[in-house]
C-alpha positions, 0 to 999 in steps of 0.5 A: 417547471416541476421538473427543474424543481425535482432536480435542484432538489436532488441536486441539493440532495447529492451536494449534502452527501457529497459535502459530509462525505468528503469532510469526514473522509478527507483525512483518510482520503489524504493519507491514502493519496499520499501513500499511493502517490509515493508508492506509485514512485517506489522503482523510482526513488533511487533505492530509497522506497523499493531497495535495489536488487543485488546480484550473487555470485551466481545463478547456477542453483546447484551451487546454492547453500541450503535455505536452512544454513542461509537463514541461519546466516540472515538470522544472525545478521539481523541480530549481529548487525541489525538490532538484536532486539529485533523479532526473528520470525520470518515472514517469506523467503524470496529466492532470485535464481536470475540474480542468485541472490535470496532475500529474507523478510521478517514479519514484525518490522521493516527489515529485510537481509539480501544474501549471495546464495552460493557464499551466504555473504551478506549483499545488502541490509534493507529498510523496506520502506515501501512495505511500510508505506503500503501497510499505511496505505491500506490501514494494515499498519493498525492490525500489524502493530495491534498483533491481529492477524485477520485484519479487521482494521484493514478489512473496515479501513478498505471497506469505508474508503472505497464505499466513500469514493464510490459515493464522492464519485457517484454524488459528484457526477450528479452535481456535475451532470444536473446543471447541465439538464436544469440548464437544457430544460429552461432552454427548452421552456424558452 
């Protein structure tokens, strides 16, 4: 009987941390639900969470401009057709050689500009909503708009939801398992 007595109160143990846990995380344990449901999604979405790839005139990369005269076209786009207000610094330059098109995204909002890379017209004006989503998903949205750049919120954010699901999971087993062996004790007992 001792033995049952142990375990219902390490049962009773785990239900506390499980209970506190999961009420102090649960909003954040929502967001990132929800998040990681729509990214999960994103190709799927018809273009609304992950913009479609558009294809350029070519990919004989040969024929390409230089990656100076098209930023200097992305650049111009933004603020001509975008928003002149809008922060020009670039955060990558993604070249599609396939699709002979090169992208650019920017490092302080949710834009990006698809370009033809042999002419420089402009294939596409991209909301990049996925991007968004992730930065929401991961906490970097905070550090991004807060201007850090090592990312103490993310780092902090990752760092107790993983810790929290780690005990949600570990703590919930044992709720799960210790029934079973209370039960299989007193039918042993008999």
């Amino acid at each position: 009987m001792s033995q049952i007595k142990a375990i219902s109160a390490r049962t009773r143990w785990y239900r506390k941390i499980h209970h506190w846990v999961g009420s102090f995380l649960f909003v954040f344990f929502f967001f990132t639900a929800v998040t990681g449901l729509l990214l999960g999604w994103k190709k799927n979405s018809n273009g609304y969470l992950l913009a479609k790839t558009c294809e350029g005139s070519t990919s004989d990369v040969s024929r390409w401009l230089s990656l100076d005269t098209l930023q200097k076209i992305a650049i111009n786009t933004l603020r001509d057709r975008v928003d002149p207000g809008l922060s020009q610094k670039l955060d990558r330059i993604d070249a599609r050689p396939e699709k002979g098109m090169v992208k650019f995204t920017f490092k302080e909002h949710f834009n990006a500009i698809q370009l033809d890379a042999a002419t420089g017209r402009v294939l596409y004006l991209e909301k990049r909503r996925a991007d968004w989503i992730e930065k929401i998903h991961d906490g970097s949205i905070v550090d991004m708009y807060a201007g850090f750049s090592t990312q103490p919120f993310k780092l902090g954010y990752t760092s107790l939801l993983g810790t929290g699901l780690l005990i949600l999971t570990i703590s919930g087993f044992w709720l799960w398992f210790n029934p079973k062996r209370i039960k299989k004790r007193k039918s042993e007992q008999g």
